[in-house]
PDB file of N, CA, C and O in Angstrom:
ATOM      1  N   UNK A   1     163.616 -15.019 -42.551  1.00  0.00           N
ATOM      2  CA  UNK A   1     162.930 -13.759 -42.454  1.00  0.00           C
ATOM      3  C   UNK A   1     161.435 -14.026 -42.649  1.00  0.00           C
ATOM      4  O   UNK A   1     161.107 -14.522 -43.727  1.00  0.00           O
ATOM      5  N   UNK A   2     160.407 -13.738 -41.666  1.00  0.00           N
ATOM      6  CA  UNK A   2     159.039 -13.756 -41.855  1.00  0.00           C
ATOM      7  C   UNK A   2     158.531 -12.272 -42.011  1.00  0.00           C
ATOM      8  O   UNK A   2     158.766 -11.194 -41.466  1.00  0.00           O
ATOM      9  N   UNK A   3     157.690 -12.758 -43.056  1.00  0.00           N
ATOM     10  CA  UNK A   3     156.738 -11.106 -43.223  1.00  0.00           C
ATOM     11  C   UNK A   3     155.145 -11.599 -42.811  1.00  0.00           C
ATOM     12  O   UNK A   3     154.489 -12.597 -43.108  1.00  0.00           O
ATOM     13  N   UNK A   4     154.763  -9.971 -41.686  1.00  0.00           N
ATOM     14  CA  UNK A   4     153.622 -10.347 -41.420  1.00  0.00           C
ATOM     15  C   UNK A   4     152.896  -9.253 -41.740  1.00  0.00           C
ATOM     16  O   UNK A   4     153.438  -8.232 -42.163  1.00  0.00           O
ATOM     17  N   UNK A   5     151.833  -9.344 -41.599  1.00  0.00           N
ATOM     18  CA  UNK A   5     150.872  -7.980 -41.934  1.00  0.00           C
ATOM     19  C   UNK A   5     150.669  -6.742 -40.860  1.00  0.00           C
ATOM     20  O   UNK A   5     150.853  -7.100 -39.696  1.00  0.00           O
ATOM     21  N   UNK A   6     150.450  -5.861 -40.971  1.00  0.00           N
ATOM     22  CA  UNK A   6     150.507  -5.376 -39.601  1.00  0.00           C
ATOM     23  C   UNK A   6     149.523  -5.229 -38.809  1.00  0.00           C
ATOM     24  O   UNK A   6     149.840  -4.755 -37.718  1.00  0.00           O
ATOM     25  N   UNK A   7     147.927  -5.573 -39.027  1.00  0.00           N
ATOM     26  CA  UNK A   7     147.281  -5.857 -38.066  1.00  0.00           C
ATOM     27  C   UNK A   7     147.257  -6.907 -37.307  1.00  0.00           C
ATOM     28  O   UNK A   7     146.736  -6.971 -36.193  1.00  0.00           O
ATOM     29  N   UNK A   8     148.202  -8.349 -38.276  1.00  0.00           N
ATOM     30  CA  UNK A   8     148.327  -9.327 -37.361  1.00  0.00           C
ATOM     31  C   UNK A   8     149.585  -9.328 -36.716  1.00  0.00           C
ATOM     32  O   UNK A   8     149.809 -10.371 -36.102  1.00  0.00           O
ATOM     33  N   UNK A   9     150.572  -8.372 -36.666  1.00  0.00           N
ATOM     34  CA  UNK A   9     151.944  -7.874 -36.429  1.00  0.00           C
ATOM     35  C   UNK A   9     151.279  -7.248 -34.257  1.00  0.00           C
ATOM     36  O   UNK A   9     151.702  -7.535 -33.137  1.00  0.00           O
ATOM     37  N   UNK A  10     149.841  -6.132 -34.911  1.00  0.00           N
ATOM     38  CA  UNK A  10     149.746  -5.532 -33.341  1.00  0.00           C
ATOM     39  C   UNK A  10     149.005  -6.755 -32.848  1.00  0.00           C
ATOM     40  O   UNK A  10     149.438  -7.005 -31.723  1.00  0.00           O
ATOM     41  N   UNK A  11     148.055  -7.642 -33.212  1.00  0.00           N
ATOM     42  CA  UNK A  11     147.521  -8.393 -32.404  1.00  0.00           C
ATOM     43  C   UNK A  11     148.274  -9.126 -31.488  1.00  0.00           C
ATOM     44  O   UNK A  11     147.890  -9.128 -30.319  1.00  0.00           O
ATOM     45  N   UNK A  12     149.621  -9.965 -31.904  1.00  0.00           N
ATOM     46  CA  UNK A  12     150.281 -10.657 -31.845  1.00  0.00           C
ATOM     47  C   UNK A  12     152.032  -9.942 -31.188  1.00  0.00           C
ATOM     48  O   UNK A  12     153.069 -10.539 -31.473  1.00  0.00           O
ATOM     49  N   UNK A  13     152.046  -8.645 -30.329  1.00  0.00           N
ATOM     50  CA  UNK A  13     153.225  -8.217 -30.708  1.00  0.00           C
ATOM     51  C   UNK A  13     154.125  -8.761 -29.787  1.00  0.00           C
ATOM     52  O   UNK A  13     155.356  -8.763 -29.811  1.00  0.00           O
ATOM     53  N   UNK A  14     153.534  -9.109 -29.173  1.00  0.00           N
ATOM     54  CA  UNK A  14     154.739  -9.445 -27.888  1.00  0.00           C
ATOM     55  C   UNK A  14     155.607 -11.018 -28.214  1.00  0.00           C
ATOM     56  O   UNK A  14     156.777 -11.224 -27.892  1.00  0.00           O
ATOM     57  N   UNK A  15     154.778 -11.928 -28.862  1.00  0.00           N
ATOM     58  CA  UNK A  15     155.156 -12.915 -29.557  1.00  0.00           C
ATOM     59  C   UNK A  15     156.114 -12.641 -30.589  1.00  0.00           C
ATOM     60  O   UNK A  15     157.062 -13.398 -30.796  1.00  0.00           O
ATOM     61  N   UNK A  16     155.872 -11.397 -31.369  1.00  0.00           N
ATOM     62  CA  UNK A  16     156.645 -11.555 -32.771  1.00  0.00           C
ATOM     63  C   UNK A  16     157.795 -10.803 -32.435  1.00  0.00           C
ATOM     64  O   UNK A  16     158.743 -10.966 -33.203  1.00  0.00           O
ATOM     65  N   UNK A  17     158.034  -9.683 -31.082  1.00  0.00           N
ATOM     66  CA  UNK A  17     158.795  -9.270 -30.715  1.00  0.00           C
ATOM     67  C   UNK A  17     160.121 -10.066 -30.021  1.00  0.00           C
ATOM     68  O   UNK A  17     161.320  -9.795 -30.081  1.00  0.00           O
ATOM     69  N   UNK A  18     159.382 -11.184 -29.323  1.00  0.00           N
ATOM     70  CA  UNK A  18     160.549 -12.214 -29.005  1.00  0.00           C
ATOM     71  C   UNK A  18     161.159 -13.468 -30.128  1.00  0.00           C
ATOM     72  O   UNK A  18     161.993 -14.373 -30.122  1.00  0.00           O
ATOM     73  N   UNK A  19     160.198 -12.884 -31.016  1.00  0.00           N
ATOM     74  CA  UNK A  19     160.729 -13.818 -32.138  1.00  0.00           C
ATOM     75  C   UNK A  19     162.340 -13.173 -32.466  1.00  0.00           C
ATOM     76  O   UNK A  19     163.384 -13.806 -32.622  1.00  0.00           O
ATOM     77  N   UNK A  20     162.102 -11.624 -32.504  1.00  0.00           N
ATOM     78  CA  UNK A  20     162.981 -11.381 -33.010  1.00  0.00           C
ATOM     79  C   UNK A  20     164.215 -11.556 -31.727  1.00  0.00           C
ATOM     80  O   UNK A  20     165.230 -12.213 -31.961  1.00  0.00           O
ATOM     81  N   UNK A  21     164.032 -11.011 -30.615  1.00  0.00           N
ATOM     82  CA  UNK A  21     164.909 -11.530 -29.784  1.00  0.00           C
ATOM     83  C   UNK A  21     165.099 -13.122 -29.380  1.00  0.00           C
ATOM     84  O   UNK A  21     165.440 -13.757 -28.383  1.00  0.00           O
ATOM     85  N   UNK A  22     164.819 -13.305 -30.286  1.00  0.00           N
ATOM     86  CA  UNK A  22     165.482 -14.445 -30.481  1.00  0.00           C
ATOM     87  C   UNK A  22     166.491 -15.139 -31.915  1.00  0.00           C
ATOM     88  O   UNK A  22     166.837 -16.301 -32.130  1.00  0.00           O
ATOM     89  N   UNK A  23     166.703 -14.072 -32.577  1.00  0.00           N
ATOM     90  CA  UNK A  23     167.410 -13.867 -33.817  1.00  0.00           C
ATOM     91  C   UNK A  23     166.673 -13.801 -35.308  1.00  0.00           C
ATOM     92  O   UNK A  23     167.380 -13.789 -36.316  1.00  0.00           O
ATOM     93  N   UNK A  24     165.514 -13.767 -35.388  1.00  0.00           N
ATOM     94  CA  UNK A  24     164.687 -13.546 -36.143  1.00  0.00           C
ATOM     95  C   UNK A  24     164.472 -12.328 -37.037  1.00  0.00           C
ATOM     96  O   UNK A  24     165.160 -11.486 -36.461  1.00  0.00           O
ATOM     97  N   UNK A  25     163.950 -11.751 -38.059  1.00  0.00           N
ATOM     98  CA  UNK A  25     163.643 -10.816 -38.541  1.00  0.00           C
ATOM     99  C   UNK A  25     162.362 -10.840 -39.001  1.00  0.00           C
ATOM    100  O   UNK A  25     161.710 -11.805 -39.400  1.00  0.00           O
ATOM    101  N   UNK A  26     162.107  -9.868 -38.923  1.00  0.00           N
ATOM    102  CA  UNK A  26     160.527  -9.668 -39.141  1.00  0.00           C
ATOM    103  C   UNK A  26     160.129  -8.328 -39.837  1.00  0.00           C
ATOM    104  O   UNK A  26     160.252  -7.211 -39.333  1.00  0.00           O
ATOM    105  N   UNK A  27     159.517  -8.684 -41.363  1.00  0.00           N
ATOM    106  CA  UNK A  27     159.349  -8.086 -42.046  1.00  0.00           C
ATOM    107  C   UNK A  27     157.488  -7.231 -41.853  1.00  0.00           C
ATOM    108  O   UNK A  27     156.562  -8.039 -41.926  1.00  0.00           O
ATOM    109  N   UNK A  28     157.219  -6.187 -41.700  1.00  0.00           N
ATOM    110  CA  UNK A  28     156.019  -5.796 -41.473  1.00  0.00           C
ATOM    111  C   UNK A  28     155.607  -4.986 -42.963  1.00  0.00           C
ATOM    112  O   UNK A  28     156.333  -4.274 -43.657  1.00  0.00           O
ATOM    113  N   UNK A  29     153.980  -5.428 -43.198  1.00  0.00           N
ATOM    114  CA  UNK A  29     153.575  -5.218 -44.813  1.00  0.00           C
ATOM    115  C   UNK A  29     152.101  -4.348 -44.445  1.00  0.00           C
ATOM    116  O   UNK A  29     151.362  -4.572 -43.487  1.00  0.00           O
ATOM    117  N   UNK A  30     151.942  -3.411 -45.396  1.00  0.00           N
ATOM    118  CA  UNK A  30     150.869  -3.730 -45.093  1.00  0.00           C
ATOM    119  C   UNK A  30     149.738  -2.986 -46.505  1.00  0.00           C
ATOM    120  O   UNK A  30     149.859  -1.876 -47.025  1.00  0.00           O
ATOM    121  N   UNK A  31     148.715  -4.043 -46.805  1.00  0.00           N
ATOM    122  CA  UNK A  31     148.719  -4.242 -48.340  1.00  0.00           C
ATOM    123  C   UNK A  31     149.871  -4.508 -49.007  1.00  0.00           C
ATOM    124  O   UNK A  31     150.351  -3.577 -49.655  1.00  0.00           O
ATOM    125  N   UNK A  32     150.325  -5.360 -49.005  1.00  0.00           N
ATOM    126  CA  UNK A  32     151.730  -6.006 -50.047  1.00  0.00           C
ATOM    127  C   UNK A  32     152.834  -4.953 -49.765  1.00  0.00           C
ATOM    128  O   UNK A  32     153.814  -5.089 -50.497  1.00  0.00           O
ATOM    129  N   UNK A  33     152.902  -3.917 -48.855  1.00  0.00           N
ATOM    130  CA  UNK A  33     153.968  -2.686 -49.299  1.00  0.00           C
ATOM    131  C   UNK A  33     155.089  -3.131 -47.763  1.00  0.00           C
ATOM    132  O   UNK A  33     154.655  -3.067 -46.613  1.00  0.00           O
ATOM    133  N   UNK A  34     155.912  -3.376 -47.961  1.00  0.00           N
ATOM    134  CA  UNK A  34     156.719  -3.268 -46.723  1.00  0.00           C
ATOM    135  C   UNK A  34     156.698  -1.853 -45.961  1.00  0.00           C
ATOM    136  O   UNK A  34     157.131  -0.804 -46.439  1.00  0.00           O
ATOM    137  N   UNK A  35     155.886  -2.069 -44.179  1.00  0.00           N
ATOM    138  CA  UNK A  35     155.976  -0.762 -43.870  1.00  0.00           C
ATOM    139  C   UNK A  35     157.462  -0.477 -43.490  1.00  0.00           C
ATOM    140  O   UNK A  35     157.897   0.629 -43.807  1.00  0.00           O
ATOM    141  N   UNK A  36     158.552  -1.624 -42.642  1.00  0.00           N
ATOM    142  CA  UNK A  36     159.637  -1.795 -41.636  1.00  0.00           C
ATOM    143  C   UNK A  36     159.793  -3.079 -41.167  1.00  0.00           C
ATOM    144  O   UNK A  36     159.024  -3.988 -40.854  1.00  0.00           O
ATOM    145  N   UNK A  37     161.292  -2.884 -41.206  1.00  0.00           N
ATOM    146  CA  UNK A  37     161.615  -4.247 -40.979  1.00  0.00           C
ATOM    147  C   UNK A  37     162.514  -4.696 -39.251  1.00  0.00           C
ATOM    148  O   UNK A  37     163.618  -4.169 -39.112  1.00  0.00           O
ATOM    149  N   UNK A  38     162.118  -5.414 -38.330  1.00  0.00           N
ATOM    150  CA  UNK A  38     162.397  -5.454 -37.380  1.00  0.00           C
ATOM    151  C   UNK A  38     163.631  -6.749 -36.875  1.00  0.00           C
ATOM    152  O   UNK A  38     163.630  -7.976 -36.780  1.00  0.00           O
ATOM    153  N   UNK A  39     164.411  -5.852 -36.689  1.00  0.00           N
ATOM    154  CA  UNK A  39     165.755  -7.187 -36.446  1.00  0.00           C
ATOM    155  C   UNK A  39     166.169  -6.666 -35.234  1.00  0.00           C
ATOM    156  O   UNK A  39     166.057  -5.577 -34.671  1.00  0.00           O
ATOM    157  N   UNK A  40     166.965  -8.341 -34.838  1.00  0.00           N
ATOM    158  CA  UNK A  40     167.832  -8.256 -33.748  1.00  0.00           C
ATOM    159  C   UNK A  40     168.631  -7.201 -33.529  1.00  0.00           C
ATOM    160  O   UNK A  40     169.183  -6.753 -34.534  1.00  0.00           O
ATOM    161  N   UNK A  41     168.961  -6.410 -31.991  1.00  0.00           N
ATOM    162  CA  UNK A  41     169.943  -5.648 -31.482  1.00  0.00           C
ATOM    163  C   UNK A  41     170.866  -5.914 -32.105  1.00  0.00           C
ATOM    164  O   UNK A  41     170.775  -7.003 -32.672  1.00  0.00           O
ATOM    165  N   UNK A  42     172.030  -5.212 -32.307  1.00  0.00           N
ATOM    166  CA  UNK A  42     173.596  -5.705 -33.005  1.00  0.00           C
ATOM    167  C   UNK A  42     174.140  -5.820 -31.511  1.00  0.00           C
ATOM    168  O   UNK A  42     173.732  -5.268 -30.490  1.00  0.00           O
ATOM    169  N   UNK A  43     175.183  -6.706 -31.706  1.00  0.00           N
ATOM    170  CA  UNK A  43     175.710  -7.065 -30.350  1.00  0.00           C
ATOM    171  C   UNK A  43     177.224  -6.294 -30.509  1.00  0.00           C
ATOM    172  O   UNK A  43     178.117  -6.938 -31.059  1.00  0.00           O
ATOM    173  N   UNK A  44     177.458  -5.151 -30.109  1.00  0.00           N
ATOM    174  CA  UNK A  44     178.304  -4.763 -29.866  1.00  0.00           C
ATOM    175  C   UNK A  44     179.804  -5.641 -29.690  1.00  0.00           C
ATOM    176  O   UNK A  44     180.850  -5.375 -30.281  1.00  0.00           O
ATOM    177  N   UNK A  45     179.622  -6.555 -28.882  1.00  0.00           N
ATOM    178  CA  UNK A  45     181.240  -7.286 -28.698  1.00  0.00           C
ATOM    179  C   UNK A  45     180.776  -8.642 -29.869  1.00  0.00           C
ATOM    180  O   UNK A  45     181.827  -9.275 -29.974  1.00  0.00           O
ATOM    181  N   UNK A  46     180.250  -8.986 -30.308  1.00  0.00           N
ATOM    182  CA  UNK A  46     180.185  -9.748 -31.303  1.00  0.00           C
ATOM    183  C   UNK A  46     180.736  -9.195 -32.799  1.00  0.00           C
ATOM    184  O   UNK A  46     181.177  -9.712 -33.825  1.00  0.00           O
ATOM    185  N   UNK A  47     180.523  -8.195 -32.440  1.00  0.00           N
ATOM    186  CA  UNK A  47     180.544  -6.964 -34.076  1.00  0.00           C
ATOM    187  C   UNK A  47     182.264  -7.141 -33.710  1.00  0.00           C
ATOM    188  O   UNK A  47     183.125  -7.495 -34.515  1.00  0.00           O
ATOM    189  N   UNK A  48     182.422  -6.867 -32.597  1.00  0.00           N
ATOM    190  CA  UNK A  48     184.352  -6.398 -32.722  1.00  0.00           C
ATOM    191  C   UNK A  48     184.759  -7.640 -32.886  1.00  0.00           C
ATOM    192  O   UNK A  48     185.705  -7.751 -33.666  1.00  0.00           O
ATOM    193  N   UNK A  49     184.320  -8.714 -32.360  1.00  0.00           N
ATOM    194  CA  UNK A  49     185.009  -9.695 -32.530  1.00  0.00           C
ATOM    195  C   UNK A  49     184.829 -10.224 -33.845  1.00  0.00           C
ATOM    196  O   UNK A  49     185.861 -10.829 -34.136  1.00  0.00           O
ATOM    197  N   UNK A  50     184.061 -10.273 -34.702  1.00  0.00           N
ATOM    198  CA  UNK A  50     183.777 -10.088 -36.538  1.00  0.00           C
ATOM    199  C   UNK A  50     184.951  -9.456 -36.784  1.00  0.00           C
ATOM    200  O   UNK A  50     185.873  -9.876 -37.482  1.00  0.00           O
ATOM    201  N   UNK A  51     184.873  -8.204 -36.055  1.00  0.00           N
ATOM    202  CA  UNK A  51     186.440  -7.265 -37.032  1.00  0.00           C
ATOM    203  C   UNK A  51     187.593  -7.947 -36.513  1.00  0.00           C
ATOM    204  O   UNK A  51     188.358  -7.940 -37.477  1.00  0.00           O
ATOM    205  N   UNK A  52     187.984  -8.339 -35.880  1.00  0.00           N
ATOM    206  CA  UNK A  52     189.122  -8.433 -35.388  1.00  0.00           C
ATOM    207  C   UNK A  52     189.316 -10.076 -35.975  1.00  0.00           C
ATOM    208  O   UNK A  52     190.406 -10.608 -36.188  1.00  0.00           O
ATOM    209  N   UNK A  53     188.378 -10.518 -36.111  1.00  0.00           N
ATOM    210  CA  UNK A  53     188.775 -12.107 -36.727  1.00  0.00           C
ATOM    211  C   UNK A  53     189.002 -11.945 -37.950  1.00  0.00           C
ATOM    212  O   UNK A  53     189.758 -12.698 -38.564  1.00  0.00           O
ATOM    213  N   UNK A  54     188.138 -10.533 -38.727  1.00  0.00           N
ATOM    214  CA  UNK A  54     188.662 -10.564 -40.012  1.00  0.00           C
ATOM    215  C   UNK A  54     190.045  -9.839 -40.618  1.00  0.00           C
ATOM    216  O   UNK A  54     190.518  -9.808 -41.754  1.00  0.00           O
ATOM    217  N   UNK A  55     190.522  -9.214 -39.213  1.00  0.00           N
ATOM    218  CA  UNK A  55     191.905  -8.602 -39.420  1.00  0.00           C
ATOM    219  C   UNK A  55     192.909  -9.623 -38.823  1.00  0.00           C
ATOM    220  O   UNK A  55     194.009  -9.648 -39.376  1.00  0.00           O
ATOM    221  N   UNK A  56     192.735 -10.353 -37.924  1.00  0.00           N
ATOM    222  CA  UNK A  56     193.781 -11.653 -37.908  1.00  0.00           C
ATOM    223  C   UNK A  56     193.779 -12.578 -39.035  1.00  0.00           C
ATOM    224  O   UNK A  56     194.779 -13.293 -39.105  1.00  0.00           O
ATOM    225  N   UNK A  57     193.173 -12.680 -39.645  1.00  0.00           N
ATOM    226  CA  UNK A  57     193.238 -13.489 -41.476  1.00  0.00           C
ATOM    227  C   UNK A  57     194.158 -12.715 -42.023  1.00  0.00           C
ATOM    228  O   UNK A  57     194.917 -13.317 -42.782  1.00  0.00           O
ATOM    229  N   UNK A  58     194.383 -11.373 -41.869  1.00  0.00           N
ATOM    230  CA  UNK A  58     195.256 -10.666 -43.189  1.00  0.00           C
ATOM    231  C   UNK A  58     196.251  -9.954 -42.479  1.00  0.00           C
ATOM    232  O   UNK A  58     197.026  -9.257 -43.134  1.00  0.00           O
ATOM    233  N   UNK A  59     196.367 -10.017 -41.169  1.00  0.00           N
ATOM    234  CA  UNK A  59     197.328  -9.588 -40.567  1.00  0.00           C
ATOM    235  C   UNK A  59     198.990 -10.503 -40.209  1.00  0.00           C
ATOM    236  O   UNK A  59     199.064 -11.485 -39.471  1.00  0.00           O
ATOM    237  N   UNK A  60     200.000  -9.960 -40.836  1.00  0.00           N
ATOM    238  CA  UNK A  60     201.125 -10.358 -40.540  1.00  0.00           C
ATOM    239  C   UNK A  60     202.248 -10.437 -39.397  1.00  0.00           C
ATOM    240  O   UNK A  60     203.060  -9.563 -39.699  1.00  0.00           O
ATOM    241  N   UNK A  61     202.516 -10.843 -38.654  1.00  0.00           N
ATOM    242  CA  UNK A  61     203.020 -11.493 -37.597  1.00  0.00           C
ATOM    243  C   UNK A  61     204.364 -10.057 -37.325  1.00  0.00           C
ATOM    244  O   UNK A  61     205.096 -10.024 -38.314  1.00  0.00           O
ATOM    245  N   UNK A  62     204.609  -9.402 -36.674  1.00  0.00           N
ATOM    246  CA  UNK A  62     205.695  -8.213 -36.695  1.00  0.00           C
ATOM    247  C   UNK A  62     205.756  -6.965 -37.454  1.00  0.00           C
ATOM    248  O   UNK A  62     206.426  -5.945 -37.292  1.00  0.00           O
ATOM    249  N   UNK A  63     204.560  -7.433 -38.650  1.00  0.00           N
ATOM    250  CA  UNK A  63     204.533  -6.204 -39.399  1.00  0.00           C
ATOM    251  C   UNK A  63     204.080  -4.396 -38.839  1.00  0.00           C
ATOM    252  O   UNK A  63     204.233  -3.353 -39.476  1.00  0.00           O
ATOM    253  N   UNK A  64     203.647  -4.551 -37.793  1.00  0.00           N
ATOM    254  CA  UNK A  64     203.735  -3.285 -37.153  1.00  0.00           C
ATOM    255  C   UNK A  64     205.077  -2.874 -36.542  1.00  0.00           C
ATOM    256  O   UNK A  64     205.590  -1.756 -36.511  1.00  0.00           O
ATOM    257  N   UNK A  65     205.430  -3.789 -36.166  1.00  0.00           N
ATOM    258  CA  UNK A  65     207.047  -3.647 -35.084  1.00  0.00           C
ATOM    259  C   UNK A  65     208.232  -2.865 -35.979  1.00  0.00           C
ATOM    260  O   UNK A  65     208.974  -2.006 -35.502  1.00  0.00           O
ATOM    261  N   UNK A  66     208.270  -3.403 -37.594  1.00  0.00           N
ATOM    262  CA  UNK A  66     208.774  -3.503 -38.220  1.00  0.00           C
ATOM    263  C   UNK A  66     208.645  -3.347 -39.705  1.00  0.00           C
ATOM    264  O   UNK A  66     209.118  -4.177 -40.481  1.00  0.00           O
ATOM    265  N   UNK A  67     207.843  -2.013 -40.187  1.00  0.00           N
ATOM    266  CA  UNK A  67     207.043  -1.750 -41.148  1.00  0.00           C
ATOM    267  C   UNK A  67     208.261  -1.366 -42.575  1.00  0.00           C
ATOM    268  O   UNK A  67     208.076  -1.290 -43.790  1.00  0.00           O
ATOM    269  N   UNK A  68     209.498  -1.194 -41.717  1.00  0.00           N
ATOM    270  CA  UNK A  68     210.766  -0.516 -42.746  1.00  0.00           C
ATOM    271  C   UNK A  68     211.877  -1.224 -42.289  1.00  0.00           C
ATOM    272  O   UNK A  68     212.003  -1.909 -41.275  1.00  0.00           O
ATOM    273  N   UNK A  69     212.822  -0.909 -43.362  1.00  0.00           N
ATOM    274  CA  UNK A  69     214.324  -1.354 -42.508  1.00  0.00           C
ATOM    275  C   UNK A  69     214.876  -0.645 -41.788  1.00  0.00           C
ATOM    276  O   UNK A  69     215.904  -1.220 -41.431  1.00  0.00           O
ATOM    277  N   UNK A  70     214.773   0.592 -41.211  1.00  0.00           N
ATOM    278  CA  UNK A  70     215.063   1.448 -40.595  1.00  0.00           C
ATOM    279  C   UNK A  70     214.690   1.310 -39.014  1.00  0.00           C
ATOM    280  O   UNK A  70     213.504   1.388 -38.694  1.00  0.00           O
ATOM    281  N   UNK A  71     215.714   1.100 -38.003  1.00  0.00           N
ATOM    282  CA  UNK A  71     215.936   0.804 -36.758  1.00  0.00           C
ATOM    283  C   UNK A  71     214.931   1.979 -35.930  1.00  0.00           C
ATOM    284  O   UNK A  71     214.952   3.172 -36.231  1.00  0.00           O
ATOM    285  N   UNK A  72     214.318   1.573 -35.165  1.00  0.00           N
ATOM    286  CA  UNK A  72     213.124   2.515 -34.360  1.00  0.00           C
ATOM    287  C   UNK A  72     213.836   2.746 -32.919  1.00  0.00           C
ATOM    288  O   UNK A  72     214.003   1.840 -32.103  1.00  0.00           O
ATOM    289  N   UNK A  73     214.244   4.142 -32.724  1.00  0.00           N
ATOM    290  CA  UNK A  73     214.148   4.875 -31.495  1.00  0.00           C
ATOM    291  C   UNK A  73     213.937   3.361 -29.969  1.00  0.00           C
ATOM    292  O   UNK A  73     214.727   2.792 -29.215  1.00  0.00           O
ATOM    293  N   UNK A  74     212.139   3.284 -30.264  1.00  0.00           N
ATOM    294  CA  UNK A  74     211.456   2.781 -29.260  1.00  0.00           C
ATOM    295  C   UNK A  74     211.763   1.109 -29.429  1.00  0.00           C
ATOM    296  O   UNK A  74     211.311   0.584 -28.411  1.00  0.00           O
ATOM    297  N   UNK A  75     212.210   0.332 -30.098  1.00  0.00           N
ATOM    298  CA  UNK A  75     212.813  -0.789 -30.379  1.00  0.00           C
ATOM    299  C   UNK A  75     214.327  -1.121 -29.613  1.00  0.00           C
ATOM    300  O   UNK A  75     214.723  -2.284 -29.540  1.00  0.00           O
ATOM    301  N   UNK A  76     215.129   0.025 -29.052  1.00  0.00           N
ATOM    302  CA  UNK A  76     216.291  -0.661 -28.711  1.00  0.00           C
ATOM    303  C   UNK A  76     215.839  -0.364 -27.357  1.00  0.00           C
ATOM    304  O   UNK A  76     216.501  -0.738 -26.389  1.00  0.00           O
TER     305      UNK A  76
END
């Protein structure tokens, strides 16, 4: 994470803007005070695929099919 000031934030923006598209964050100050902080887009199919990798870790193999002992309608 870089923090810059913000007059050298507008001089410079098109540079510090691809910084961030390029995975960067960029912290903007100005007199020591954080005005905003500028980060990467969230990537939509990256985000699901986060969830879904963290629900195949704790997810059990039939446990939807088969949540009771009780025979399901849609099963035979």
């Amino acid at each position: 994470m870089e923090t810059v000031n913000i007059s050298e934030f507008r001089s410079n923006l098109l540079n510090y803007l691809k910084k961030v598209q390029d995975g960067h964050e960029i912290i903007i100050t100005s007199h020591g005070k954080t005005l905003a902080a500028i980060v990467p887009p969230i990537s939509k199919n990256k985000q699901a695929k986060a969830k879904l990798k963290h629900l195949a870790k704790n997810a059990v193999i039939k446990d939807v099919m088969s949540p009771t002992n009780e025979q399901w309608d849609a099963l035979q």
